[in-house]
C-alpha positions, 0 to 999 in steps of 0.5 A, a space after each residue: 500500500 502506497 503511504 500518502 504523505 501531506 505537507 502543511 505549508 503556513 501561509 502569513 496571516 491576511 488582514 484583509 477578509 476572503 470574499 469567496 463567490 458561489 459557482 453556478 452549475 453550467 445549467 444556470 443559464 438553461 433556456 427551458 425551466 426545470 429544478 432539481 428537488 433535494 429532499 422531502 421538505 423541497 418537494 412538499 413546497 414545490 410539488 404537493 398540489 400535483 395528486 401524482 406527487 402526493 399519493 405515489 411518492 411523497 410518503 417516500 424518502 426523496 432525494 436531489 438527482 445528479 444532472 450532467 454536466 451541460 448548460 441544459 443537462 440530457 441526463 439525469 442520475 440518482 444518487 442511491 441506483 436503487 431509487 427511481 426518478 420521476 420526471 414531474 411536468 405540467 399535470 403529469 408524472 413519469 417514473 423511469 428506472 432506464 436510462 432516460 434522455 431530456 432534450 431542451 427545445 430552447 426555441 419554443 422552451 420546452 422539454 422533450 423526454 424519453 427512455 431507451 425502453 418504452 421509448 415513451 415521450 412527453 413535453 413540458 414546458 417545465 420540468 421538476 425532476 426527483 429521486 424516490 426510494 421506495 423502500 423507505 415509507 412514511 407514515 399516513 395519516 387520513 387526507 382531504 380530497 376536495 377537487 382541485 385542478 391545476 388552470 393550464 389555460 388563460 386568456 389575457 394572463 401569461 400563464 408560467 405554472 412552474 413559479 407555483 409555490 404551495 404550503 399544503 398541510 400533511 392531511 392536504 386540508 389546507 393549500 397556502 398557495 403563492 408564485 415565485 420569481 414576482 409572480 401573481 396566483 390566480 384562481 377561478 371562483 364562479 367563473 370569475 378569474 382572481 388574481 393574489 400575492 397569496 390564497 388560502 384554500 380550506 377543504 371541509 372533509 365532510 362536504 368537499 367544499 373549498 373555502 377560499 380566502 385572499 390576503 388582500 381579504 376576500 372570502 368565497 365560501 362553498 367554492 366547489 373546486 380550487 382552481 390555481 396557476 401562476 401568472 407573470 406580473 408584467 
């Protein structure tokens, strides 16, 4: 066995302090959306509005997956070879365990994926990608199941799904919804579109009615789906 030797060097003291500046990954300047979820508490606040992220694998401990080194990555690895990665669009979620391909079309930006074995596709204009072990679960506890739908069309507003930031309760009972990066939340009430900063929803498990409350103050009562998406402020 080689014997490894280190040398200690002592550097004279430096009156000025270290500025030490954060290195972006090579994909900070990616064209088409998408975050990496690092952990439970990551995902809960990004993606627990989609049912597919709550009843398949939220219970499950997650972790961040590795992206290939390029400005928009092609590849995506799990840390742990045994989890499975689940690509999370708009309204839809795949799990792959092969080997799976993501292409940016930065013209139109959006996301082209597939695998080398079902040879699947699907687009998205945004992507969430998360690694999920399976052999880990969580505890349950007895949820809420008012319907809720994600708004994917819009007149007059620039819809941009992926600033959706949601503080939903662990029985999903309560949906604190906002936007990210200065977007507005808008919901449908009666027909009616309404935008916030940020929204409230109440489920009545009993009933499976929405109680919706702005915090500019506005209250709907009765609301029989909640309805959520994100806009651009400008």
């Amino acid at each position: 066995m080689k014997a490894f030797v280190f040398h200690f060097v002592l550097l004279p003291a430096i009156q000025n302090c270290l500025v030490v500046h954060d290195t972006l990954p090579p994909y900070a300047s990616c064209a088409c959306q998408f975050e990496l979820i690092k952990n439970n508490e990551h995902g809960n606040e990004l993606l627990s509005y989609f049912d597919d992220f709550h009843f398949n694998f939220s219970q499950y401990k997650l972790s961040q997956p590795i992206a290939s080194d390029e400005e928009c990555p092609t590849e995506f690895t799990c840390p742990n070879a045994n989890d499975y990665k689940f690509y999370i669009g708009q309204n839809e979620a795949y799990r792959f365990s092969s080997w799976t391909y993501s292409y940016c079309q930065e013209e139109q930006k959006t996301w082209d994926i597939s695998d080398d074995v079902t040879f699947r596709m699907f687009k998205t204009p945004y992507l969430f990608v998360v690694c999920v072990d399976f052999s880990s679960p969580l505890p349950a506890s007895r949820l809420c199941n008012c319907p809720t739908q994600m708004i994917t069309n819009s007149t007059g507003n620039q819809l941009n799904n992926f600033n959706i930031n949601g503080q939903i309760s662990e029985d999903r009972c309560s949906w604190e919804m906002s936007c990210r990066n200065g977007g507005m939340f808008q919901t449908r009430v009666n027909g009616e579109v309404l935008l916030s900063n940020k929204t409230i929803g109440e489920c009545n498990m009993e009933s499976k009615m929405w109680k919706v409350t702005s915090i500019e103050g506005n209250i709907w009562d009765d609301v029989p789906i909640f309805e959520y998406s994100c806009v651009n402020s400008s």
